[in-house]
KEZA-449740 format. One line per 10 residues: number of its first residue (from 1); their letters; for each residue x, y, z of C-alpha. Coordinates in nm, 3 decimals. Layout:
N
NUM = a = X:Y:Z; ...
% end
This chain:
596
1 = xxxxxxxxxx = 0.595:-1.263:-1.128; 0.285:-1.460:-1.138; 0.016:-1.391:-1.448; -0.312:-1.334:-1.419; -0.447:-1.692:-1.458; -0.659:-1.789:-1.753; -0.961:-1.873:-1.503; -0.941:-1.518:-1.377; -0.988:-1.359:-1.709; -1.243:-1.605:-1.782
11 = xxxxxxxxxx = -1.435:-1.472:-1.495; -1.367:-1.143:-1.615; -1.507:-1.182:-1.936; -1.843:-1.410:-1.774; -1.879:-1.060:-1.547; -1.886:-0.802:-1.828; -2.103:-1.047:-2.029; -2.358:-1.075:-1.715; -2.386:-0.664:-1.724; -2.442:-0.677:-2.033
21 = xxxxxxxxxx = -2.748:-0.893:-1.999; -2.837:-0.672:-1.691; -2.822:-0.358:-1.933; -3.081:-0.576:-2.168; -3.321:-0.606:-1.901; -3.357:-0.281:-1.850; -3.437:-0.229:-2.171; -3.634:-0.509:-2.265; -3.869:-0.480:-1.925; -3.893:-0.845:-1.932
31 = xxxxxxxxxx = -3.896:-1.014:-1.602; -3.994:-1.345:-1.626; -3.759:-1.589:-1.574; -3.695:-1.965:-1.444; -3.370:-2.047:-1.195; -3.106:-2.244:-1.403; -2.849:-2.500:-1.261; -2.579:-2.304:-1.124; -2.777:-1.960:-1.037; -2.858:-1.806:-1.364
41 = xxxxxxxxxx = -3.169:-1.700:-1.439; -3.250:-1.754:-1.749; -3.619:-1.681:-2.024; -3.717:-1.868:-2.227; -3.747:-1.702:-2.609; -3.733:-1.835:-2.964; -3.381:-1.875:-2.956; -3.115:-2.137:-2.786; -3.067:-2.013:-2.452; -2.666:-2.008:-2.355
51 = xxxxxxxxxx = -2.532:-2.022:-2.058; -2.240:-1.757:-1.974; -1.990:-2.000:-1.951; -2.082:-2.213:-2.263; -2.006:-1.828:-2.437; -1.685:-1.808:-2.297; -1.486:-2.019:-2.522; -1.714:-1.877:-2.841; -1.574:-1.558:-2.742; -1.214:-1.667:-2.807
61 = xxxxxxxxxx = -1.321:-1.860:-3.131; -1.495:-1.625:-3.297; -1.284:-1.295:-3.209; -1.015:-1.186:-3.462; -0.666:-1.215:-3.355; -0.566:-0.853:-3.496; -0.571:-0.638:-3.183; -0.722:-0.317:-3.290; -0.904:-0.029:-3.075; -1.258:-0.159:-3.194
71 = xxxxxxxxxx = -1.187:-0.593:-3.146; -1.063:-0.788:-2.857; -0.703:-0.991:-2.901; -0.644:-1.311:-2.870; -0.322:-1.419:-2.774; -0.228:-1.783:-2.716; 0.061:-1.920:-2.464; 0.112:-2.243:-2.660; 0.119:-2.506:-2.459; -0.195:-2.554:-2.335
81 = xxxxxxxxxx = -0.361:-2.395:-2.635; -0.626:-2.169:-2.432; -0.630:-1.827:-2.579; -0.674:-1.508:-2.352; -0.906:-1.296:-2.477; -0.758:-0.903:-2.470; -1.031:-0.645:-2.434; -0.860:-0.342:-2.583; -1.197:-0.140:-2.656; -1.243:0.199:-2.507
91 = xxxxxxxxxx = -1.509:0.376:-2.287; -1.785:0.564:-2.395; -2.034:0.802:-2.192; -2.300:0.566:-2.143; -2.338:0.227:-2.078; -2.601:0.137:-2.362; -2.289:0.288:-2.591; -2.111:0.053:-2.476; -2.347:-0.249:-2.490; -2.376:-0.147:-2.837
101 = xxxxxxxxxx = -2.033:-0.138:-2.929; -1.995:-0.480:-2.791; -2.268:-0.630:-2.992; -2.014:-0.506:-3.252; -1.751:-0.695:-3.151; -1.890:-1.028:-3.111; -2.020:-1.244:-3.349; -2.341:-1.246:-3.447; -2.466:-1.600:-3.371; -2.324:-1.518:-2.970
111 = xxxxxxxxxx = -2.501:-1.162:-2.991; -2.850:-1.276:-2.975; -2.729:-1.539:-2.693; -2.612:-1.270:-2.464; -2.963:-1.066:-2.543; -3.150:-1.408:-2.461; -3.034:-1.370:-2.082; -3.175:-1.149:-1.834; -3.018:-1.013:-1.511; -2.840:-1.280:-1.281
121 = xxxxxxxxxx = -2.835:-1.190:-0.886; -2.614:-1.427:-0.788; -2.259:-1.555:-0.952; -2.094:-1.844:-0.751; -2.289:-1.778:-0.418; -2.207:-1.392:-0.431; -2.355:-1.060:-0.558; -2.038:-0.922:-0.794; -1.972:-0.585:-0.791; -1.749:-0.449:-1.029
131 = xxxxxxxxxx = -1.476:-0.156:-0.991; -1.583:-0.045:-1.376; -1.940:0.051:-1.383; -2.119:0.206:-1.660; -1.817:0.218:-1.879; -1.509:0.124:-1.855; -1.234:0.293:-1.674; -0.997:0.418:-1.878; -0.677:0.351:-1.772; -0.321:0.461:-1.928
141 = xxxxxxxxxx = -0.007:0.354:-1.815; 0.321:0.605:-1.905; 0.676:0.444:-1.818; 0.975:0.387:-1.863; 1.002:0.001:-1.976; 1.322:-0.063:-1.803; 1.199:0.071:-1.504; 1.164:-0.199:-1.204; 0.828:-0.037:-1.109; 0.637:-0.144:-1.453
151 = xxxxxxxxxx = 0.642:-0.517:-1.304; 0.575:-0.410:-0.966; 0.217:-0.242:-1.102; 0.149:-0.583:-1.285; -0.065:-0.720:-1.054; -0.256:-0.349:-1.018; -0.300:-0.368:-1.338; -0.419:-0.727:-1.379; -0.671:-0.631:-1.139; -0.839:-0.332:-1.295
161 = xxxxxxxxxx = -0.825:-0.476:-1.638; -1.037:-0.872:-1.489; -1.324:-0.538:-1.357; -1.352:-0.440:-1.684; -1.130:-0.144:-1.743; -0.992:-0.093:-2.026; -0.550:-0.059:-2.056; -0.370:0.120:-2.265; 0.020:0.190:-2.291; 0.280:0.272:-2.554
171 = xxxxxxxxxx = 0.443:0.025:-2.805; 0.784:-0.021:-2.644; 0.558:-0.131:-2.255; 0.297:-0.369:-2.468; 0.554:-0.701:-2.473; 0.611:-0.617:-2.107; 0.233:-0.682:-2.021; 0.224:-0.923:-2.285; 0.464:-1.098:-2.042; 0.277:-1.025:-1.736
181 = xxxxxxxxxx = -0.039:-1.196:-1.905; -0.224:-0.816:-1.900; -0.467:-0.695:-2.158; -0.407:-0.416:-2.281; -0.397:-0.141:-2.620; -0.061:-0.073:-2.774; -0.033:0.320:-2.881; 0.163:0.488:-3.066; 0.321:0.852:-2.972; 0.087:1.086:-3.122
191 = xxxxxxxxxx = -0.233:0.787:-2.957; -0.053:0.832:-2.669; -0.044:1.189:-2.608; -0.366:1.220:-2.801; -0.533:0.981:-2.510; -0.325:1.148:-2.234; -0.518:1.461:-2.338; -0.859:1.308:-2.338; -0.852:1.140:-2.006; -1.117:1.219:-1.765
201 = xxxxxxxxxx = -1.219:1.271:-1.413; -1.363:0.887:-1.442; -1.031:0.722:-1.546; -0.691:0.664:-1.429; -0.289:0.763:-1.538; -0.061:0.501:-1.387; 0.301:0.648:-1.454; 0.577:0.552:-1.217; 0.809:0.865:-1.230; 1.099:0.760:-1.447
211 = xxxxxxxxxx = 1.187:0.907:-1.763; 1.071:1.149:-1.932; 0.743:1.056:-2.014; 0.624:0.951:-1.719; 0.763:1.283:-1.548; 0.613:1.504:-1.809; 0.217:1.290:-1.801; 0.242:1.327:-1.413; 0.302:1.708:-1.442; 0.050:1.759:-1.673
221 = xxxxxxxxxx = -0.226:1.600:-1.463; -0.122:1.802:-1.179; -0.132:2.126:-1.334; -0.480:2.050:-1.502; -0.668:2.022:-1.168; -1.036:2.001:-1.189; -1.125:1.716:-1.433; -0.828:1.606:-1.433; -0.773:1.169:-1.403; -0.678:0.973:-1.088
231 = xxxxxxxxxx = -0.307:0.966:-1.068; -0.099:0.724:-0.910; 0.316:0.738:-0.898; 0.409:0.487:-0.613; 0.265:0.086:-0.605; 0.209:0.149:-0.235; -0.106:0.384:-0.296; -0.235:0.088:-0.525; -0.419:-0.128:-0.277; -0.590:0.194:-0.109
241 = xxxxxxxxxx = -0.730:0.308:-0.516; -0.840:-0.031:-0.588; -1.020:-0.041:-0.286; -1.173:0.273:-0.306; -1.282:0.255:-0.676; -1.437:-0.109:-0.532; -1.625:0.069:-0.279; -1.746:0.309:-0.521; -2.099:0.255:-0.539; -2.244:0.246:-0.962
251 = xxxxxxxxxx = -2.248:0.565:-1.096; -2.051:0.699:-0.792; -1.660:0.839:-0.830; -1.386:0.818:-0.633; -1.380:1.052:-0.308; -1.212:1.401:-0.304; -0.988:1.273:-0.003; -0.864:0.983:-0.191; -0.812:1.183:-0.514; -0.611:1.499:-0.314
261 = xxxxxxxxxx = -0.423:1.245:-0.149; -0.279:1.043:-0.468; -0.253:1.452:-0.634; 0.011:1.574:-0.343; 0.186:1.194:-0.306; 0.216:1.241:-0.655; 0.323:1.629:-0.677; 0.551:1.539:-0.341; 0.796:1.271:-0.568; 0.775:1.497:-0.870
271 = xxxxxxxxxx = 0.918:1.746:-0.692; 1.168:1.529:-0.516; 1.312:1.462:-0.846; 1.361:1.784:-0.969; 1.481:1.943:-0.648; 1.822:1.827:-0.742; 1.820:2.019:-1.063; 1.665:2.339:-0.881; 1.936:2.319:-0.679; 2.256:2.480:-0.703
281 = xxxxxxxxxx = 2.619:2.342:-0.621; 2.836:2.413:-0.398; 2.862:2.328:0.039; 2.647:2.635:0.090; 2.472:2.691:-0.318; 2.201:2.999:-0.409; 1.879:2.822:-0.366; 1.839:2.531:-0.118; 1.504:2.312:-0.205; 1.404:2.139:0.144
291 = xxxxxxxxxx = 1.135:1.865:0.092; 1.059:1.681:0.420; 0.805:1.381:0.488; 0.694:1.334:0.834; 0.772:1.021:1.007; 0.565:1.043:1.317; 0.387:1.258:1.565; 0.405:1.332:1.880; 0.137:1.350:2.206; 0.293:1.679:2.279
301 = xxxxxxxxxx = 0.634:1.901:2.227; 0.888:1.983:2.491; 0.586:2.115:2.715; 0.250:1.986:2.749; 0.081:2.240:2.531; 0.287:2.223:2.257; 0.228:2.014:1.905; 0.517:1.820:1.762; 0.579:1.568:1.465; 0.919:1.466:1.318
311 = xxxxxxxxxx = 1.043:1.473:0.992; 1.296:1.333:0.770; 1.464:1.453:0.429; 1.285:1.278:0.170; 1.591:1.223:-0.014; 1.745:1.039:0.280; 1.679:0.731:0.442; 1.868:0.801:0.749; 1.654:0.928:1.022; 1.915:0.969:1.343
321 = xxxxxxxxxx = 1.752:0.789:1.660; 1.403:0.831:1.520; 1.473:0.513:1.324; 1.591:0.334:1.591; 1.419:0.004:1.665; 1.162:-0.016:1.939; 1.200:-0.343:2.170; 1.055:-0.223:2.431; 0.779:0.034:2.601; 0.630:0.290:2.432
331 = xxxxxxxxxx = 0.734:0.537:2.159; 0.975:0.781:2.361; 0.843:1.136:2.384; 0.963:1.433:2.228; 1.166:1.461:2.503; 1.309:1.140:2.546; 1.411:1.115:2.165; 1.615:1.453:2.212; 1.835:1.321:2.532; 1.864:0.951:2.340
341 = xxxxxxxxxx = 1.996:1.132:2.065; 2.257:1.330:2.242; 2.360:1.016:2.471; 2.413:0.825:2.124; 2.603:1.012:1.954; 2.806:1.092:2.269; 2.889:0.729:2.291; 2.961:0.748:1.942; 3.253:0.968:2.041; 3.445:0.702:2.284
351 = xxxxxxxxxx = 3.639:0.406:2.265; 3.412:0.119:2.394; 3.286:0.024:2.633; 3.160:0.328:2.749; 2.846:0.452:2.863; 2.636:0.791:2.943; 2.348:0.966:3.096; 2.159:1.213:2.977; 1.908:1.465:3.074; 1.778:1.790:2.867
361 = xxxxxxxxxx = 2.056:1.698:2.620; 2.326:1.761:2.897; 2.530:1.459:2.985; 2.508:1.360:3.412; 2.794:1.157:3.344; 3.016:0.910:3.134; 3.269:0.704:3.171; 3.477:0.415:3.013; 3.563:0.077:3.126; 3.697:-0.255:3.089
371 = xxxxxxxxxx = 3.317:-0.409:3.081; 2.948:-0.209:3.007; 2.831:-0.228:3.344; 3.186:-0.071:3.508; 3.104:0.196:3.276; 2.788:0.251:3.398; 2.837:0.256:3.731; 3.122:0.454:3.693; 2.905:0.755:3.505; 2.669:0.706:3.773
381 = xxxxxxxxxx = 2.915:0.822:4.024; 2.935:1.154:3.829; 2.607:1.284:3.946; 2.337:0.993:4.172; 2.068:1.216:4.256; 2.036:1.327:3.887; 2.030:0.995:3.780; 1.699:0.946:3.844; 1.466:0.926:3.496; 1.784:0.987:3.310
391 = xxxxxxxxxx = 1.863:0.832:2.962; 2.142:0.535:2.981; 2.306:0.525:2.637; 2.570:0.257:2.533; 2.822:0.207:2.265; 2.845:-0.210:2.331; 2.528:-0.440:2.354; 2.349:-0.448:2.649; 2.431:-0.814:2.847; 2.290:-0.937:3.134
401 = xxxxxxxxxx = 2.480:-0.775:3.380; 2.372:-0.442:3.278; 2.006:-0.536:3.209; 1.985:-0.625:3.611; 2.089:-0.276:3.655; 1.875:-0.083:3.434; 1.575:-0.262:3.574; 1.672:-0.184:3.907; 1.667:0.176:3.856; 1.462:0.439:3.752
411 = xxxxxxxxxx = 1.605:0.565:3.430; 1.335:0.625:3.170; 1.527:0.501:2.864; 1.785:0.314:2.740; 1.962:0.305:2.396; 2.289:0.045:2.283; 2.329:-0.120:1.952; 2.144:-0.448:2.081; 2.069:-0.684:2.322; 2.300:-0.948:2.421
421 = xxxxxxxxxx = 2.151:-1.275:2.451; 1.764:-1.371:2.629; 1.880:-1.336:2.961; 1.977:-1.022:2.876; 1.627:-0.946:2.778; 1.422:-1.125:3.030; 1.623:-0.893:3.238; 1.511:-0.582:3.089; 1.154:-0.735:3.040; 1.139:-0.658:3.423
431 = xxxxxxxxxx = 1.044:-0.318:3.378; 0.780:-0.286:3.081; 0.774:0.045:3.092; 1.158:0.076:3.059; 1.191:0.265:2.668; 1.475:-0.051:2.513; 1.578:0.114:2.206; 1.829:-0.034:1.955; 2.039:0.201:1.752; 2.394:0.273:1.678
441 = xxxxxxxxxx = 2.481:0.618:1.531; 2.629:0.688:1.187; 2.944:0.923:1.129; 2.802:1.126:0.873; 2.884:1.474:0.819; 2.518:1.590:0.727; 2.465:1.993:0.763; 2.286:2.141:1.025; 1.977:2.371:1.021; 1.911:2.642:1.253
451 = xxxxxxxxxx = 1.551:2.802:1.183; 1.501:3.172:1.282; 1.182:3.270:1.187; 1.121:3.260:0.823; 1.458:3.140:0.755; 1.713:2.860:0.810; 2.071:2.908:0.920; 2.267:2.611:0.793; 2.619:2.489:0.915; 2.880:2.176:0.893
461 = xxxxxxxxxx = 2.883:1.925:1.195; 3.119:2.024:1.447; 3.342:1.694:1.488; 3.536:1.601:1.789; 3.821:1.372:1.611; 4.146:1.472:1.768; 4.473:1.284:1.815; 4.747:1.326:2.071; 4.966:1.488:1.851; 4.732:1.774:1.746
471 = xxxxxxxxxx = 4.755:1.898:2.113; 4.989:2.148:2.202; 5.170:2.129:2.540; 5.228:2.542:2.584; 5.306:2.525:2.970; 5.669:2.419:3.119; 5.524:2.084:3.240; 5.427:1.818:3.050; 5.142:1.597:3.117; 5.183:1.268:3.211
481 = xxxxxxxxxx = 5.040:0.975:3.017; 4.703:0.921:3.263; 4.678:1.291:3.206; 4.695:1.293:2.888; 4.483:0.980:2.806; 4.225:1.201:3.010; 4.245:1.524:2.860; 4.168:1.361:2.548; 3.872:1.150:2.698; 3.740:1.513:2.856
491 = xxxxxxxxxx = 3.765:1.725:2.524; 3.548:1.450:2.354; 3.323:1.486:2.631; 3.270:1.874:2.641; 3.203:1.896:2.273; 2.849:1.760:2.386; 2.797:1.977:2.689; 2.610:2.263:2.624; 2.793:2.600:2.669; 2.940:2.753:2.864
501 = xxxxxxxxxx = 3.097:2.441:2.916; 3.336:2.267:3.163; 3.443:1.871:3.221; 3.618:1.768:3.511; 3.742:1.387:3.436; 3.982:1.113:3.620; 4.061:0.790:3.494; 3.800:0.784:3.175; 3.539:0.901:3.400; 3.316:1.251:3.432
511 = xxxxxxxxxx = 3.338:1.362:3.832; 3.171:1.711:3.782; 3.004:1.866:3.470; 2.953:2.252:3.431; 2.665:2.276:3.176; 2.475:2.625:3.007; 2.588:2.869:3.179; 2.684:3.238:3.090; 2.962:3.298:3.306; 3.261:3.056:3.262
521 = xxxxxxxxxx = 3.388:3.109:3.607; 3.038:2.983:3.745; 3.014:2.662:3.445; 3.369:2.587:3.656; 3.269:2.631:4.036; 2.963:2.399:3.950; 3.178:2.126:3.854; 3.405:2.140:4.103; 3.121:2.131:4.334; 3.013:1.804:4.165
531 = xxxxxxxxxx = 3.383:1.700:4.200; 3.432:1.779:4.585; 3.789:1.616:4.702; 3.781:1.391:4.364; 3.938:1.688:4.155; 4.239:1.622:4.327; 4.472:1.499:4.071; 4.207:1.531:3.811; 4.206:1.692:3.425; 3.920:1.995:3.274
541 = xxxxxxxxxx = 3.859:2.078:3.001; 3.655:2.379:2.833; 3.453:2.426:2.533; 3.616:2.750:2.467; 3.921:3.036:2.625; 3.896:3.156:2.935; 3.855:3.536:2.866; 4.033:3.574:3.254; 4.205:3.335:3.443; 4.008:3.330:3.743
551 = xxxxxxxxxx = 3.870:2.992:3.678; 4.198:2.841:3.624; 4.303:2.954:3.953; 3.991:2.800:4.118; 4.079:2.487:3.925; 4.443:2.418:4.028; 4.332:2.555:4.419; 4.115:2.263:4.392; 4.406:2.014:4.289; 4.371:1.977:3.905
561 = xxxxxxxxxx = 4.698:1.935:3.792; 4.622:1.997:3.396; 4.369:2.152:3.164; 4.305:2.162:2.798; 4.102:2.440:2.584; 4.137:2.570:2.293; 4.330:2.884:2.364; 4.306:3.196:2.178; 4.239:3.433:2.433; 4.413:3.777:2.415
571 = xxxxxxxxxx = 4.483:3.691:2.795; 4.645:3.358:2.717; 4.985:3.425:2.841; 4.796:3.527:3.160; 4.637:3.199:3.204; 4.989:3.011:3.100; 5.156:3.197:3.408; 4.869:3.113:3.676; 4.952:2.749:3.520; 5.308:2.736:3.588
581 = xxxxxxxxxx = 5.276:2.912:3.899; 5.076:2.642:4.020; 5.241:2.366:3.842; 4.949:2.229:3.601; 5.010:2.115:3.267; 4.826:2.291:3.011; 4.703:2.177:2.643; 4.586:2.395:2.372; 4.355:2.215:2.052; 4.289:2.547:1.864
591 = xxxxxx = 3.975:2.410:1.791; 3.624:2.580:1.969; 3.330:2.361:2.030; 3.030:2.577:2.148; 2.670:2.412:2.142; 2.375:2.596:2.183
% end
């Protein structure tokens, strides 16, 4: 990392110098002055008048090189031989306190220079205004001196300390400002705690939350609450404090807003730490300690006069489709993030190339294919009139071919894993208002949360992984192999259809979809609808038993020849007869997959 140069600091030191000469005025009354080359106004009195930069190098001569709480430091780099002068005094109430106490520390030949000078209104062509007014902040700095962080506050720090403030830190973090070119005070424990203690509303406690230390310094600013120092945990809320102490007028403090804000940022990855050790173990343990940090918001909820924003665990970095990346159109609506969800993962569940579309969650159609846009046509078949401001989701990149198509229609989004090439692209660029989003779904097992009031029900992911040889053939025929590559392409499909739930499928393609309804013998009449003469020689599957076998009579009237469910009915022998009777071959997975 870069150090604070030696010019800096020299400007630091000319700018503390210059309010001290502004603090004279004010006490001396004396106004006259004549302009000096440069800006500086200077009077003329008995004694050799010095300019501020002729003191600059008289303050590194003459200070001791014994860092102490009451005189500067020097430390030299050795090449170049210029010493940095370390300003490790500490803040007093007022500022004529601290003018004297300065007059202490230099040398007595510079002191009546500096009290020779009166107030300068311009420094290099610009009025200086200092973060540090009318003492300097105090600012401590508790970490762990391992930790990454410590470097990544260097150049924080570097910045407070060339205002004026004044830095202090324990002995095993001094040779890692050392290093970083930072002045700074070197503490011991019982200093250290002892300062910790004495901090004010007017000063600052800069302890990245590892260790310890840092953990138990945060804590105890939190809990102190009025009076209490800024605080600031994360490097990200630096540049906002800096600039707000900068806009601080002199005299003034930091705002309430800024200071609440650092507080619960602060409080917020506290208690992210020790949520793990709150918690207890186990899939399901006693106490569960939820700490979510919103992501976004929304223009409205499912209906126009509802409020929404998302959130994410802040212990995970994974946030679903919400992360996805945004190529094109605007952010997707509450709405449109909840059907692009349930397409991708969907897609997740089939071989590819397939493709899906959604509405309200429920899938219109999918299919698979030998190339994206057969599969998309092919889903499109399920259901055209639906189609229309549907979500298209992919499990393959989106190529040209399919690009032409989306911009063609009228679907409202569309979600793959990426774009193809720029044709692709310039394709899609056709419609602007098309949503492009680029995401590909994760198979992770995370627990799902039901709320109900007051409380949260919580549950595994339900999982769709089955093989060929976890179905059971429990009819007298066996399927064939087209049957049987479709069964299996149907069950994946109706795990994502909400229940009551039935999938009519031929050749790796939806033709009818029975979605939410109470009565399974209606979720089954709607797809065949969908279906028409298609169901001949087709394969459905249900979410769940039939509790009567009505609806596998209306299936193989229609000309299914084979079904799979899980079975489990107290009437299955009931439905097994209907199936020989009519010849279909039937396939039991012993596994349920309702969805709300």
């Amino acid at each position: 990392m870069r150090r604070f140069s030696d010019e800096l600091w020299r400007e630091a030191i000319h700018d503390r110098i210059l309010e001290q000469v502004e603090a004279n005025r004010g006490r001396n009354g004396r106004e006259d002055s004549v302009p000096l080359e440069g800006g500086v106004d200077q009077v003329k009195s008995e004694s050799t008048h010095t300019d501020p930069k002729e003191i600059l190098p008289l303050v590194a001569e003459h200070s001791s090189p014994v860092c102490s709480a009451r005189r500067p430091c020097i430390r030299n780099d050795g090449e170049d031989e210029e010493q940095k002068v370390y300003h490790p005094e500490r803040g007093v109430e007022r500022a004529e306190s601290r003018v004297q106490r300065d007059e202490e520390i230099l040398p007595r030949p510079l002191r009546h220079s500096i009290t020779s000078l009166i107030s300068i209104d311009r420094i290099r062509g610009r009025f200086v205004r200092r973060v540090c007014h009318h003492r300097p902040m105090r600012v401590l700095l508790v970490a762990s001196p391992a930790h990454p962080s410590v470097a990544r506050f260097a150049p924080t720090l570097a910045v407070l300390a060339a205002q004026g403030c004044s830095i202090e830190t324990s002995l095993p973090l001094s040779p890692e400002l050392t290093r970083e070119g930072i002045p700074h005070v070197a503490l011991g424990d019982a200093e250290l705690d002892a300062v910790l203690r004495g901090l004010t509303d007017s000063d600052l406690l800069i302890a990245p939350l590892a260790g310890p230390a840092a953990l138990g310094a945060a804590a105890h600013v939190i809990g102190r609450g009025a009076g209490a120092p800024l605080l600031l945990v994360d490097v990200d809320d630096a540049g906002d404090l800096v600039g707000s102490l900068a806009m601080a007028r002199d005299g003034g403090t930091v705002g309430t807003d800024v200071r609440e804000r650092l507080v619960k940022s602060a409080a917020f990855a506290l208690a992210s730490i020790l949520a793990p050790s709150a918690r207890g173990s186990g899939e399901f343990p006693e106490r569960q300690i939820l700490l979510l940090e919103r992501i976004r918001t929304f223009q409205h909820g499912e209906n126009p006069h509802q409020r929404a924003a998302a959130y994410q665990h802040s212990s995970r970095n994974h946030a679903g489709v919400l992360g996805a990346q945004l190529v094109q159109g605007s952010e997707p609506t509450l709405n449109d993030v909840l059907d692009l969800d349930a397409g991708a993962r969907l897609v997740a569940d089939l071989p590819v190339p397939s493709a899906a579309l959604t509405r309200h969650t429920d899938p219109i159609g999918v299919a698979t294919a030998e190339t994206p846009l057969g599969a998309l046509k092919r889903a499109l078949e399920t259901d055209h009139a639906a189609a229309s401001g549907a979500i298209v989701a992919l499990n393959t990149q989106i190529d040209r071919a399919v690009a032409v198509e989306i911009a063609s229609g009228s679907y409202e989004a569309i979600v793959a894993p990426g774009v193809a090439d720029e044709s692709a692209a310039s394709a899609l660029a056709a419609r602007p208002e098309l949503r492009v989003l680029l995401y590909e779904p994760e198979h992770r097992q995370i627990p799902e949360l039901i709320a109900l009031g007051d409380a949260l029900l919580m549950q595994t992911a339900d999982h769709g992984a089955m093989e060929r040889s976890e179905l059971h053939v429990v009819t007298e025929r066996r399927p064939t192999l087209e049957e049987l590559t479709d069964a299996l392409f149907a069950w994946r499909v109706v795990r994502h259809v909400r229940s009551n739930a039935i999938v009519l499928a031929r050749n790796a393609t939806t033709i009818g979809i029975g979605a939410g309804q109470v009565n399974r013998r209606v979720a089954v009449d709607i797809a065949l609808q969908r279906a028409g003469d298609r169901a001949r020689g087709a394969v459905i599957a249900s979410d769940a038993y039939f509790p009567f076998a009505e609806g596998i009579a209306a299936a193989a009237a229609a000309g299914v020849t084979a079904m799979v469910q899980p079975g489990g009915s107290r009437r299955d022998d009931a439905a097994i007869e209907i199936a020989n009777r009519s010849g279909m071959a039937m396939l039991f997975t012993g596994r349920r997959h309702y969805r709300r």
